[in-house]
N, C-alpha and C positions, 0 to 999 in steps of 0.2 A: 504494500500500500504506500502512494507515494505521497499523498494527503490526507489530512485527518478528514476530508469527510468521505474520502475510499475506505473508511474503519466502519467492520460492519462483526456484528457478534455471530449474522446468520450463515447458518451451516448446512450445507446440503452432503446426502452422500447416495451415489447412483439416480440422480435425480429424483429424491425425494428430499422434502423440509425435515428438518429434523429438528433445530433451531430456528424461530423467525422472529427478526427483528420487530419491534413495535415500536418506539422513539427511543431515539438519543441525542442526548443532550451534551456539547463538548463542553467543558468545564476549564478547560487550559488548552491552548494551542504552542507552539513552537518544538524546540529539540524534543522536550518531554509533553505529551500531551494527555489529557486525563478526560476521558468519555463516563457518562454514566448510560448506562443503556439499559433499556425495559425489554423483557423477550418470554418467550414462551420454547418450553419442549416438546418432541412428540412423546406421548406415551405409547410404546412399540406395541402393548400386551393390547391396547383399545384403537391404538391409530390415530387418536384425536392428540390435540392439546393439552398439555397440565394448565394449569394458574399461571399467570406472568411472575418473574421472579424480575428483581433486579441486580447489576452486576456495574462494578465501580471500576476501571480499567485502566494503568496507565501504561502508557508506550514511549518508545522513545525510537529517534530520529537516528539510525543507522546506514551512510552506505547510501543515502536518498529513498530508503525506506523505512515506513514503522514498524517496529517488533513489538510484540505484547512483553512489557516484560513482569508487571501484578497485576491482580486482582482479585476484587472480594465480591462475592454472592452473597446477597444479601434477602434474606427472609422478613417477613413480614414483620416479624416482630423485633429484628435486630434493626430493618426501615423505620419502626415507626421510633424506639429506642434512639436512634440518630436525631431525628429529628428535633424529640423532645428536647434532647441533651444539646443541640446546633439552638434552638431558637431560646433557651435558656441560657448561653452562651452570650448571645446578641441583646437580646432583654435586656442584660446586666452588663454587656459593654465588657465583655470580659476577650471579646476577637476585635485587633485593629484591623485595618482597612486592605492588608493584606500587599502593601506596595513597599513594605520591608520601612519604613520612615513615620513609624506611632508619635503621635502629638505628644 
């Protein structure tokens, strides 16, 4: 992938879905870029769909392309966990503004 928005979680094999994307969101761009992505699996045993899961992704710029090189899968309840813990965070002024230079 030679741009971050050639960065896709969806996976096929023998032409069929197995993974499909449903949004992403890119969260950083440059050397190191960081994707959050929503997606879904196939369940093999029913054929269908599981639940959306989401997955937190960062890659980084090798060579004129992106390699995966983390990520976390993230369940429902570790999602919503984040969240609370990210907006209580901000509430309280406890994250600066993230340009490395806090008032």
């Amino acid at each position: 992938m030679e741009t971050v928005a050639d960065l896709t979680i969806a996976y096929e094999e023998a032409g069929e879905v197995l993974v499909e994307e449903l949004d992403k969101i890119v969260l950083q761009k440059g050397v190191w870029a960081v994707v959050l992505f929503r997606y879904q699996e196939i369940n093999r045993k029913t054929g269908k769909f599981n639940s959306p899961k989401a997955s937190l992704r960062r890659y980084q710029k090798y060579k004129g392309e992106y390699r995966k090189r983390d990520n976390i899968n993230l369940s429902k309840d570790s999602a919503v966990k984040l969240v609370e813990i990210l907006n209580d965070w901000l509430e309280g002024g406890q994250l600066g503004d993230g340009d490395g230079e806090d008032e």
